[in-house]
C-alpha positions in Angstrom: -17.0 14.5 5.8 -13.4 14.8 4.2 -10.2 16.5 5.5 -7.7 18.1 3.8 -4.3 16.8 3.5 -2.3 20.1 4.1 -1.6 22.5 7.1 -5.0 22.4 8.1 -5.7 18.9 8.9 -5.5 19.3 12.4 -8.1 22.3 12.7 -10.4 20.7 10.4 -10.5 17.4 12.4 -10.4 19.2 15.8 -13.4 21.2 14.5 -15.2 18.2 13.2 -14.3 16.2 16.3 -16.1 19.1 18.6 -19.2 19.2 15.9 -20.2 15.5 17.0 -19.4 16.1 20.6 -16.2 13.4 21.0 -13.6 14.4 23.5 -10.2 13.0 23.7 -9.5 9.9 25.7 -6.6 11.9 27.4 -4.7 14.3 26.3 -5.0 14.8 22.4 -5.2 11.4 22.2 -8.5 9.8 20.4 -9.5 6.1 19.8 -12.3 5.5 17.1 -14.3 2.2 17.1 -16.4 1.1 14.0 -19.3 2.5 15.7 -18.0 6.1 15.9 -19.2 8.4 13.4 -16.1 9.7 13.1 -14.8 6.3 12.0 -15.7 5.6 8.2 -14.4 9.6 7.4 -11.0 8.7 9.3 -10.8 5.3 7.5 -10.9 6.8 4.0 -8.3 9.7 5.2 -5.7 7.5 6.1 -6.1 5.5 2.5 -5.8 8.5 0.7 -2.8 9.6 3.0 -1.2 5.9 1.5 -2.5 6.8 -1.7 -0.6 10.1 -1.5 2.7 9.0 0.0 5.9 10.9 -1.9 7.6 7.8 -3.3 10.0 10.0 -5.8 11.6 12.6 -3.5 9.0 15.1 -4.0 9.1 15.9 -0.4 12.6 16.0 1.3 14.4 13.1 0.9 12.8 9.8 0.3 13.8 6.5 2.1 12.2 3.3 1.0 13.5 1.5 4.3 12.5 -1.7 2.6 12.6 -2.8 -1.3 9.0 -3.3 -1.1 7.7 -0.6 0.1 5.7 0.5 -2.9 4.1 -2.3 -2.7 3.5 -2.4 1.1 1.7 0.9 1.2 -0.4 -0.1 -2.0 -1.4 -3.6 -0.5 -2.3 -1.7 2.8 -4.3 0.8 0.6 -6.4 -2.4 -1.0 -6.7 -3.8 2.3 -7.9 -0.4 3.9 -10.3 -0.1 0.7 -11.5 -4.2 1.2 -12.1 -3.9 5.5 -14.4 -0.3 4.4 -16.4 -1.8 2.3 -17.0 -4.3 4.9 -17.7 -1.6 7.7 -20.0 0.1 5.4 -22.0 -3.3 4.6 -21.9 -4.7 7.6 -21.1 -2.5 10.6 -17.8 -4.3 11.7 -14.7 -4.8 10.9 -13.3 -8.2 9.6 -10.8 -9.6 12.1 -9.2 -11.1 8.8 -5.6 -10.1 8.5 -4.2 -13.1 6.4 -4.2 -11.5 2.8 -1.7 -9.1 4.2 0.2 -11.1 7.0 2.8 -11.4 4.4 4.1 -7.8 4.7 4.5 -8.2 8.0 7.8 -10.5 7.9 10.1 -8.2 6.7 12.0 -4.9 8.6 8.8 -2.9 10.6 9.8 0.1 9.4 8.5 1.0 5.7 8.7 4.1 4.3 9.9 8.2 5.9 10.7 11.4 4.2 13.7 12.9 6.0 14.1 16.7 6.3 17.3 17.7 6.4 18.8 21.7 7.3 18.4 24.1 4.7 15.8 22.5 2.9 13.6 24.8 0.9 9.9 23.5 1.1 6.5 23.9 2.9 4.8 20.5 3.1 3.7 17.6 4.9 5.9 14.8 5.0 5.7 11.1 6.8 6.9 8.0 7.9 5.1 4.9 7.9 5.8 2.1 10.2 4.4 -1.7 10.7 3.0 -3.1 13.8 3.8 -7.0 14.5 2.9 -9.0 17.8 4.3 -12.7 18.4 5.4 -14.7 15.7 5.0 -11.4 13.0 1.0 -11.3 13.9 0.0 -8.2 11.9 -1.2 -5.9 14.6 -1.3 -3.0 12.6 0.5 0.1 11.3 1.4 3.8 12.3 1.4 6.8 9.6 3.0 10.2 11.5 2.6 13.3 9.4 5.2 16.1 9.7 4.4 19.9 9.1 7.9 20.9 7.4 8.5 24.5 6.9 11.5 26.1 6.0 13.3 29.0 3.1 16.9 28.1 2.4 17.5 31.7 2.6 17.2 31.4 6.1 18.4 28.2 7.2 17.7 28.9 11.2 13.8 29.3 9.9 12.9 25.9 9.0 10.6 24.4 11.6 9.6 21.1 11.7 6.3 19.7 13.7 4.1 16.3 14.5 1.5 16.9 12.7 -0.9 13.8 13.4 -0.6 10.2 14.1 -2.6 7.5 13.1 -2.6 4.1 14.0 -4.9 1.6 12.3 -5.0 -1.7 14.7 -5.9 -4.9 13.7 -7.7 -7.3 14.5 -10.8 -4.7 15.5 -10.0 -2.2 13.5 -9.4 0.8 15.7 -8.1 4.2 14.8 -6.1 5.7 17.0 -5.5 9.3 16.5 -2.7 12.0 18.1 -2.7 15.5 17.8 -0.2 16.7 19.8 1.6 18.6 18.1 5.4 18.9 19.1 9.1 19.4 17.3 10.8 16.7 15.3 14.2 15.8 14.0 15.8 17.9 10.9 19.1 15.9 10.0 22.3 18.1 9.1 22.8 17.8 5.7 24.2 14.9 4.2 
């Protein structure tokens, strides 16, 4: 199974989610362990969603919150890659988080596109953020995805909504996934 990475994410995965029978934990709140089979499908969605990440402005305005950031999201990417080749071999996931514990010293905060008011575009934008416990353990990292739509011939129509978290938690491995969907900031313009 694959999901899209447009407007339709949300029905696809609720649809799939219903298909093998798994409920929310509470609310429209989910938590995927190795052994789910919603886990591996889930796993290689979020590395293409890093893979996919609008670097360049492409999507509202592009801030690289750190210097590395390029490199952040493409490390996480190879790591993603590494641990589901591991899953898929062996059924679990490596509580091995040294290769990347590195990334995890700098600001927490990587990568967001910001929508601002009378911005012309229908897409999906994000922010990705890094998860650290004591002493800048790497515990992880959050991707939101935003549903921005919006004509710039009607300012007072653009509309934006969370779209879909997910959290990838190390050291087990577990996939955390929100679907509440909900309004978000648009920024005045700059």
């Amino acid at each position: 199974m694959t999901f899209r990475h447009d407007e339709h994410f949300l029905d696809e995965v609720v649809s799939f989610l219903q298909s093998q029978d798994i409920q929310p934990d509470w609310m429209e709140n989910y938590h995927f362990a190795v052994s789910s089979p919603a886990y591996l499908p889930l796993l290689d969605f979020v590395q293409e969603e890093l893979e996919r990440l609008p670097f360049h402005n492409e999507v509202g305005r592009t801030y690289l919150v750190r210097d590395d950031a390029e490199s952040v999201v493409q490390r996480l990417g190879s790591y993603l890659e590494w641990q589901a080749k591991h899953v898929k071999e062996k059924q679990f996931w490596h509580p091995d988080a040294e290769s990347i514990a590195d990334l995890y010293q700098g600001w927490g905060e990587v990568f967001k596109n910001k929508i601002f008011s009378g911005m012309n575009l229908r897409a999906i934008c994000y922010s990705l953020d890094l998860a650290t416990g004591p002493r800048a353990f790497p515990m992880g990292f959050r991707l939101m995805r935003y549903l921005v739509d919006g004509r710039k011939d009607n300012p007072d129509s653009l509309t934006v909504l969370a779209h879909g978290a997910l959290e990838v938690l190390f050291p087990s491995g577990l996939i955390k996934l929100d679907l509440a969907v909900y309004p978000a900031n648009v920024h005045d313009e700059e």
